[in-house]
N, CA, C and O atoms as a GROMACS GRO file, in nm:
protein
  392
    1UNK      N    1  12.586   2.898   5.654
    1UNK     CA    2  12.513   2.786   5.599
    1UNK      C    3  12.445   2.824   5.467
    1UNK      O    4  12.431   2.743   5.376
    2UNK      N    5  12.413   2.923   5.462
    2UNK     CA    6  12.349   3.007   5.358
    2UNK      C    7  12.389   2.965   5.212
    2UNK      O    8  12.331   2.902   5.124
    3UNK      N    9  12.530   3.035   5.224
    3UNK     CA   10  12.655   2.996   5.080
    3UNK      C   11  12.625   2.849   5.082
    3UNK      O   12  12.534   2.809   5.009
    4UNK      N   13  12.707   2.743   5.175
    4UNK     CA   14  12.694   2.653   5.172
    4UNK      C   15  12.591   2.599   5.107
    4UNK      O   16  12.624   2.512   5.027
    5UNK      N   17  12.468   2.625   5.115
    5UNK     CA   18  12.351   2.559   5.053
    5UNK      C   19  12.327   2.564   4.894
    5UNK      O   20  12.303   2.466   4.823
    6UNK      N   21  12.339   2.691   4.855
    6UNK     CA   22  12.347   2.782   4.751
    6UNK      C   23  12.464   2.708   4.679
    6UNK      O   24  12.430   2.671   4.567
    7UNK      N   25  12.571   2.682   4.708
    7UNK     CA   26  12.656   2.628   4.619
    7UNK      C   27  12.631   2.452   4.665
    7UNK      O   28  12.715   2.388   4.604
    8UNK      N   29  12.552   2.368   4.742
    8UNK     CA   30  12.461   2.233   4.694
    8UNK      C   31  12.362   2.230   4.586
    8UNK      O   32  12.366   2.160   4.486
    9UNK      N   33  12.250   2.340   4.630
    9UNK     CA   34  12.172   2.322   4.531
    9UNK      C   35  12.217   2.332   4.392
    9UNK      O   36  12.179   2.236   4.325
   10UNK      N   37  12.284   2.415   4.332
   10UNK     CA   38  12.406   2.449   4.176
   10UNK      C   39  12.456   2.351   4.183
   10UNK      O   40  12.480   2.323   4.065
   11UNK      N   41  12.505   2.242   4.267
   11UNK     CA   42  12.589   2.157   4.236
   11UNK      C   43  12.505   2.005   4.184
   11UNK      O   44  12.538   1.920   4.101
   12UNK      N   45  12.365   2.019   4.284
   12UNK     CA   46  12.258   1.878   4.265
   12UNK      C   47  12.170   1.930   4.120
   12UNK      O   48  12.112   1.866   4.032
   13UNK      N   49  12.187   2.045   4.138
   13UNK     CA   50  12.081   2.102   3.981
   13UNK      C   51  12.175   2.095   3.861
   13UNK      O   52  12.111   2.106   3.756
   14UNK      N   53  12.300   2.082   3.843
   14UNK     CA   54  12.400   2.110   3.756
   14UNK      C   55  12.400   1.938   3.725
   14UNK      O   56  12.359   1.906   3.613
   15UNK      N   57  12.438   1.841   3.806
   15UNK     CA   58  12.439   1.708   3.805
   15UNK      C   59  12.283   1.651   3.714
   15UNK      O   60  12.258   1.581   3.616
   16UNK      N   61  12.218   1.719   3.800
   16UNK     CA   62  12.048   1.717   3.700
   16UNK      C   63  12.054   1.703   3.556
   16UNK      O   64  12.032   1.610   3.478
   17UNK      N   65  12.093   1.832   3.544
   17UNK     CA   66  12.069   1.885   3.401
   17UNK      C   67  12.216   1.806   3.296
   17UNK      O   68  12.219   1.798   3.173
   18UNK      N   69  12.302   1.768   3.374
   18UNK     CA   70  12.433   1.713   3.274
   18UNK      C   71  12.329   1.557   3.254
   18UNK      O   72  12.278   1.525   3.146
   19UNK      N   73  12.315   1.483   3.374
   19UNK     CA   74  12.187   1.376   3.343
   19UNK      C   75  12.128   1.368   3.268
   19UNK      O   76  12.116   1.268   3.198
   20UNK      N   77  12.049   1.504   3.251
   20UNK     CA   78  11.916   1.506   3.152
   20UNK      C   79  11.991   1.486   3.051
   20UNK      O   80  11.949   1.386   2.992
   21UNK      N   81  12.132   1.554   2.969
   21UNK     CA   82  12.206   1.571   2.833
   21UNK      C   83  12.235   1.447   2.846
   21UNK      O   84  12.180   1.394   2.749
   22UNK      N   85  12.280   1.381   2.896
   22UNK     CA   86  12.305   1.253   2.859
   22UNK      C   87  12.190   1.123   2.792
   22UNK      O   88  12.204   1.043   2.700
   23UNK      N   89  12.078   1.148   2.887
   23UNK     CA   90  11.970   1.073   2.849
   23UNK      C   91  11.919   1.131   2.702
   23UNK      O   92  11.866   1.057   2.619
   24UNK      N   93  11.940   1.268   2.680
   24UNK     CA   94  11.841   1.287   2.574
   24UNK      C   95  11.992   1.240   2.455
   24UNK      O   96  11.970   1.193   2.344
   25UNK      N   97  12.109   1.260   2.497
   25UNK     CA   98  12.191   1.228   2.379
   25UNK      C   99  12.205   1.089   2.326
   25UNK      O  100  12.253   1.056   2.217
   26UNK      N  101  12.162   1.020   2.410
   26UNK     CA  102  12.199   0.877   2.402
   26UNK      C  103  12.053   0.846   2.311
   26UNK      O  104  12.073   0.769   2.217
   27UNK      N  105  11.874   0.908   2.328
   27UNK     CA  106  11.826   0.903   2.288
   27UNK      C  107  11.808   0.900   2.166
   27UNK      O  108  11.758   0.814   2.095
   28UNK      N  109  11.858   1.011   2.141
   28UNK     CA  110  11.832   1.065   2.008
   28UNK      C  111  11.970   0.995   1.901
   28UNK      O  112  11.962   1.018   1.780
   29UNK      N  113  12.061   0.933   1.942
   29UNK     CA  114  12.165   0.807   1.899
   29UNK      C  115  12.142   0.725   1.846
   29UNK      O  116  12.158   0.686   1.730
   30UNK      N  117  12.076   0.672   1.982
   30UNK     CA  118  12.047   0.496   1.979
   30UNK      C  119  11.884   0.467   1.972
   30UNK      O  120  11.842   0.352   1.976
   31UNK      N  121  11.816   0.558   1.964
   31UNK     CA  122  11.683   0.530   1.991
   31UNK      C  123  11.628   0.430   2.073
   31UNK      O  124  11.539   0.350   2.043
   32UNK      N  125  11.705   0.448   2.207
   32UNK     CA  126  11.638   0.404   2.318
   32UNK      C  127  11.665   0.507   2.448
   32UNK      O  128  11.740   0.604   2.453
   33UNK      N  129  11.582   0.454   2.547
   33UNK     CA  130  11.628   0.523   2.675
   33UNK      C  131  11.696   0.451   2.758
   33UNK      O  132  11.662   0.344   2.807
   34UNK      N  133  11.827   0.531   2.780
   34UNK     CA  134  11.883   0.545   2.898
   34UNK      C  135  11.834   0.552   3.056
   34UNK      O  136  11.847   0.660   3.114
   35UNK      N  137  11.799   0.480   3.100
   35UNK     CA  138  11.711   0.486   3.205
   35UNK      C  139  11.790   0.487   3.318
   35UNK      O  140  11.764   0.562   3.412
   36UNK      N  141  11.872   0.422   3.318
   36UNK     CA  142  11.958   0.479   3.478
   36UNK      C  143  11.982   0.659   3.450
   36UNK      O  144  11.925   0.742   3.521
   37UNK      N  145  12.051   0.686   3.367
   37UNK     CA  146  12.069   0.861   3.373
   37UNK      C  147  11.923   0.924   3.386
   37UNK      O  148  11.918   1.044   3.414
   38UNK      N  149  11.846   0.879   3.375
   38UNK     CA  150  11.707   0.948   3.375
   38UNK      C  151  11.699   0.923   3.533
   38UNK      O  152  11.640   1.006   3.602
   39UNK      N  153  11.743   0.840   3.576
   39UNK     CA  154  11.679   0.800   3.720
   39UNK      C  155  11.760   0.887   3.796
   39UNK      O  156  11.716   0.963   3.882
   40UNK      N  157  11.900   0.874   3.760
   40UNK     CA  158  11.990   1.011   3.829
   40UNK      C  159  11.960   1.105   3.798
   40UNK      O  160  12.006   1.182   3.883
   41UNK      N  161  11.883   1.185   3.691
   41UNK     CA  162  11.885   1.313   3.646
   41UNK      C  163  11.726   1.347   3.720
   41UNK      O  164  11.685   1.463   3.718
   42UNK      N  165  11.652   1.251   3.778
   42UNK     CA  166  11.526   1.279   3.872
   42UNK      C  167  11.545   1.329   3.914
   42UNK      O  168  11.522   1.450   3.914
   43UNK      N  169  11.659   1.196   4.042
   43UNK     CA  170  11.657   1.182   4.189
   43UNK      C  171  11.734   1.341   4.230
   43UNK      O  172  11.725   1.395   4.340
   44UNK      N  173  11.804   1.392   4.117
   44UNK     CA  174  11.912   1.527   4.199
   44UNK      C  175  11.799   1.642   4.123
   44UNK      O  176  11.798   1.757   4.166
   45UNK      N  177  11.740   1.617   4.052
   45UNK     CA  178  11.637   1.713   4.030
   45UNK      C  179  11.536   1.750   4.126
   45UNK      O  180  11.494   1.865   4.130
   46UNK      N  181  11.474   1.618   4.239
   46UNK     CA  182  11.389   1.663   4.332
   46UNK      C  183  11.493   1.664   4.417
   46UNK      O  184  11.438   1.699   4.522
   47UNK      N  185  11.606   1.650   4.440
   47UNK     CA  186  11.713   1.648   4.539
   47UNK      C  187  11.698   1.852   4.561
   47UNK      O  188  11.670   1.929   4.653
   48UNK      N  189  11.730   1.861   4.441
   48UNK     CA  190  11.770   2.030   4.444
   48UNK      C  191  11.658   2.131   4.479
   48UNK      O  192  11.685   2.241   4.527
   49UNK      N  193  11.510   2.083   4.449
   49UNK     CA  194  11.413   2.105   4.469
   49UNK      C  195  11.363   2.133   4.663
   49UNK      O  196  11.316   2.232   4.720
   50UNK      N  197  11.405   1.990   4.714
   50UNK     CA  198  11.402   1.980   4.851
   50UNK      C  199  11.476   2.071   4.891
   50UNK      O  200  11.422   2.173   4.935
   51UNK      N  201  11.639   2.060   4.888
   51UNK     CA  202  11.708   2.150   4.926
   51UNK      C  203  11.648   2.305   4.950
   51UNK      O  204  11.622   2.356   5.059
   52UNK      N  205  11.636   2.362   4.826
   52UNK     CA  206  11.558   2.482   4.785
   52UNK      C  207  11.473   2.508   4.878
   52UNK      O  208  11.462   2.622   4.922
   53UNK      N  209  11.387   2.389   4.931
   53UNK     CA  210  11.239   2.464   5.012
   53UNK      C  211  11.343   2.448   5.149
   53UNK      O  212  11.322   2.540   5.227
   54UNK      N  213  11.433   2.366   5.190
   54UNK     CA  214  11.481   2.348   5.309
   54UNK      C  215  11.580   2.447   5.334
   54UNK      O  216  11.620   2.455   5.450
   55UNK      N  217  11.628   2.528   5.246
   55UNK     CA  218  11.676   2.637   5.314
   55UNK      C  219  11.608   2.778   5.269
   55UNK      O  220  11.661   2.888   5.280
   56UNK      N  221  11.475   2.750   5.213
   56UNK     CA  222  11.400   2.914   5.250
   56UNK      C  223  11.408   2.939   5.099
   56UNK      O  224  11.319   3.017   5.065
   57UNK      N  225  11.491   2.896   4.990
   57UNK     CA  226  11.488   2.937   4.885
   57UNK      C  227  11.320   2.946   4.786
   57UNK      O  228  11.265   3.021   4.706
   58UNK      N  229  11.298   2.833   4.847
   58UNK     CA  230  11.145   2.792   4.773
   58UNK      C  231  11.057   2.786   4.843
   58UNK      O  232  11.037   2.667   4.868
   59UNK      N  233  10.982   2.854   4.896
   59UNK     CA  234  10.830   2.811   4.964
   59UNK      C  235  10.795   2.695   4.978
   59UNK      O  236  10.778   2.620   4.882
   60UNK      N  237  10.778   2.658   5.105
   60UNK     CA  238  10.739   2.569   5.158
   60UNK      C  239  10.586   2.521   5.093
   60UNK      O  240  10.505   2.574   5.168
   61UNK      N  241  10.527   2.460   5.010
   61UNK     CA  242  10.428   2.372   4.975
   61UNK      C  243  10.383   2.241   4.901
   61UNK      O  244  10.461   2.184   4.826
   62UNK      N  245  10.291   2.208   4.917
   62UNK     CA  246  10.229   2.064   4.909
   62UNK      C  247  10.286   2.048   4.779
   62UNK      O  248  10.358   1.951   4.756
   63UNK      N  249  10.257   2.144   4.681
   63UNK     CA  250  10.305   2.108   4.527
   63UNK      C  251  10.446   2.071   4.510
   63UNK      O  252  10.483   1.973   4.446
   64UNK      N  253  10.512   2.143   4.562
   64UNK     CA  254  10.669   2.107   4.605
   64UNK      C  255  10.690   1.987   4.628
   64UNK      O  256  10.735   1.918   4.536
   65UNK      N  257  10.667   1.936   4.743
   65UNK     CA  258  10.643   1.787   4.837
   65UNK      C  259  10.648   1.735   4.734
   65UNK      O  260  10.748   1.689   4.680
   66UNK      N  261  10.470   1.736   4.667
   66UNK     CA  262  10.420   1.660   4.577
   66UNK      C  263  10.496   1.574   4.463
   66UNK      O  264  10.497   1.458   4.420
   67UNK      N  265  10.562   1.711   4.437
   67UNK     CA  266  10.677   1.712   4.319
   67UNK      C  267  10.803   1.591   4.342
   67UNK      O  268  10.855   1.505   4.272
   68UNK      N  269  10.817   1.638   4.479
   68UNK     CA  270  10.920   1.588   4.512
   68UNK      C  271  10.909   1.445   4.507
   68UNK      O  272  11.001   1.384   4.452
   69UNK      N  273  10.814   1.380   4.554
   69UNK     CA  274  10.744   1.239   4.627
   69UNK      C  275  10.752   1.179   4.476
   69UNK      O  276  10.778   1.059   4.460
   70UNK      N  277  10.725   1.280   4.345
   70UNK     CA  278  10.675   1.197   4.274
   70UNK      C  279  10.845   1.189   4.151
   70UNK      O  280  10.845   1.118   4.050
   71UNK      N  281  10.929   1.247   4.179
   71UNK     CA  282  11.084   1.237   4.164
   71UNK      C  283  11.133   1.111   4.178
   71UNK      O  284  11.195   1.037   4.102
   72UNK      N  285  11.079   1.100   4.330
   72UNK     CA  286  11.159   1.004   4.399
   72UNK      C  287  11.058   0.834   4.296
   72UNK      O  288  11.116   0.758   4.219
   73UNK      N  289  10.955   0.827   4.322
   73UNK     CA  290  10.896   0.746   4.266
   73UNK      C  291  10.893   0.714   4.103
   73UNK      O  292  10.867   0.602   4.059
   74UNK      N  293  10.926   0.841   4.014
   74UNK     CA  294  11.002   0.848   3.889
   74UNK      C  295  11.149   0.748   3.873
   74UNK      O  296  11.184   0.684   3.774
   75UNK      N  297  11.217   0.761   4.004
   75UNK     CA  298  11.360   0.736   3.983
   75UNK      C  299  11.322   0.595   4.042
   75UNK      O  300  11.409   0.517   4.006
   76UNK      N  301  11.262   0.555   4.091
   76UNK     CA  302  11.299   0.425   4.159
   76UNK      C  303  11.206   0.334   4.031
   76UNK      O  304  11.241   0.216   4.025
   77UNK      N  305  11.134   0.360   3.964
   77UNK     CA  306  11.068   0.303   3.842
   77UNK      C  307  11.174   0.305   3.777
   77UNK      O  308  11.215   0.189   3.769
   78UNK      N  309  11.250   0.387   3.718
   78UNK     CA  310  11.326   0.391   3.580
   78UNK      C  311  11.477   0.339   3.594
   78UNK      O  312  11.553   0.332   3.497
   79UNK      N  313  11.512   0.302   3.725
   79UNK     CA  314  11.621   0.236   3.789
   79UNK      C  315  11.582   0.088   3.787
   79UNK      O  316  11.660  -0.001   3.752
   80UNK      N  317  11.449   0.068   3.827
   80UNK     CA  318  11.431  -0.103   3.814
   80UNK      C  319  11.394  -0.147   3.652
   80UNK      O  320  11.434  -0.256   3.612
   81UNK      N  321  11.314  -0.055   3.557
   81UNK     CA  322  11.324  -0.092   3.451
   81UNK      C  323  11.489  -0.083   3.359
   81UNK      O  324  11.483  -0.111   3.240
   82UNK      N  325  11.620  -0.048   3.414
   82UNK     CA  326  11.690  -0.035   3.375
   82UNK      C  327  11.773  -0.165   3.423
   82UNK      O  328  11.842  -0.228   3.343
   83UNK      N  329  11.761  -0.206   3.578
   83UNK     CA  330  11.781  -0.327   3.608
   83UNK      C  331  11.766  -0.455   3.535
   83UNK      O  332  11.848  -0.529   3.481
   84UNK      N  333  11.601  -0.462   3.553
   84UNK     CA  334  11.544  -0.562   3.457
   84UNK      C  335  11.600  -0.540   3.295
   84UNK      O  336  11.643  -0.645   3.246
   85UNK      N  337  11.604  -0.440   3.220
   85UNK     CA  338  11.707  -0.472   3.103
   85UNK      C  339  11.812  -0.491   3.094
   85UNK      O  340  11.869  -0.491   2.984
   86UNK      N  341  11.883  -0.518   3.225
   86UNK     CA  342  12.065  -0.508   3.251
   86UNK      C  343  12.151  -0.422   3.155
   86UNK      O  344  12.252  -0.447   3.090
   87UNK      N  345  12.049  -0.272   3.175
   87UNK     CA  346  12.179  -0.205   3.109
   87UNK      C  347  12.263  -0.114   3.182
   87UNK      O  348  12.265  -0.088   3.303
   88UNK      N  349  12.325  -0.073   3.094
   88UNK     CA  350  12.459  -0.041   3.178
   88UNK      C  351  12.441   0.151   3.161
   88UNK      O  352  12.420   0.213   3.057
   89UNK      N  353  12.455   0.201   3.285
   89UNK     CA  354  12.399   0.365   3.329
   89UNK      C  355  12.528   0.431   3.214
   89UNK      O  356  12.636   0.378   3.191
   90UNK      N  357  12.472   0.569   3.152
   90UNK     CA  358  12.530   0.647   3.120
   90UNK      C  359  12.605   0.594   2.977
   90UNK      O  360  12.720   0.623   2.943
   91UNK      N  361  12.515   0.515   2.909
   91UNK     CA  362  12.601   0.484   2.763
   91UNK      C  363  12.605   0.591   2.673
   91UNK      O  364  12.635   0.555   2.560
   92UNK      N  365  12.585   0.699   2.686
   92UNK     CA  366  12.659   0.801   2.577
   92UNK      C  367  12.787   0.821   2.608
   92UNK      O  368  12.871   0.824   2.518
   93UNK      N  369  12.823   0.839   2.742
   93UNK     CA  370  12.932   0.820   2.780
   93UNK      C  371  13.053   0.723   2.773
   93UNK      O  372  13.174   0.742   2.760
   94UNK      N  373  12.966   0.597   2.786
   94UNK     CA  374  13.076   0.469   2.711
   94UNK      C  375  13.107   0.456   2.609
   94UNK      O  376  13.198   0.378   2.585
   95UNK      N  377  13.039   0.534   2.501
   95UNK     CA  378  13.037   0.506   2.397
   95UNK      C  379  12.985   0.363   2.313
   95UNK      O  380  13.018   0.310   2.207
   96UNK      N  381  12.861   0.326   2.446
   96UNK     CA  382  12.798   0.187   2.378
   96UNK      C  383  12.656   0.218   2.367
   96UNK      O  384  12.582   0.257   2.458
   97UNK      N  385  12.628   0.197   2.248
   97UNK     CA  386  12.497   0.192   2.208
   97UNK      C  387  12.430   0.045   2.149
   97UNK      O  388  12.356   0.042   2.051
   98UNK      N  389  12.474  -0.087   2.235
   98UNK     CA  390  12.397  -0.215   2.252
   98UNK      C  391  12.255  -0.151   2.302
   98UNK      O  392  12.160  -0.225   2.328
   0.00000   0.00000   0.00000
């Protein structure tokens, strides 16, 4: 289970960080935010985080949690403000900058 975990967390932290490049590329483009990729590049950011304390990698504490709780509440904000603008996730990738 060990490996197994070890190659989730690399896989939810890798998804993270390609997220984050996307949001900041589209940023620095179009001069707006991308807010669905921000909301994905949270949610697998405290995703990888949890993981981490759930298999022993990370110490178990409140700041962690904390962290985590406040991921999840990051992503569910920046998913409905992305709603309410009806835009469309991952436009550096489409190559649309409407």
């Amino acid at each position: 289970m060990a490996v197994s975990a070890l190659i989730w967390i690399s896989l939810t932290t890798l998804v993270s960080g390609l997220c984050m490049v996307a949001f900041v590329l589209h940023y620095v483009r179009a001069n707006e935010c991308d807010f669905m990729a921000f909301a994905v590049a949270v949610v697998f950011g405290g995703g990888s985080l949890e993981l981490g304390m759930a298999n022993g990698y990370l110490p178990e504490s409140q700041l962690f949690t904390a962290i985590g709780g406040v991921c999840a509440i990051i992503a569910v904000v920046a998913g409905a403000i992305s709603i309410q603008r009806q835009q469309r996730g991952f436009q550096i990738v489409r190559n649309d900058t409407e």
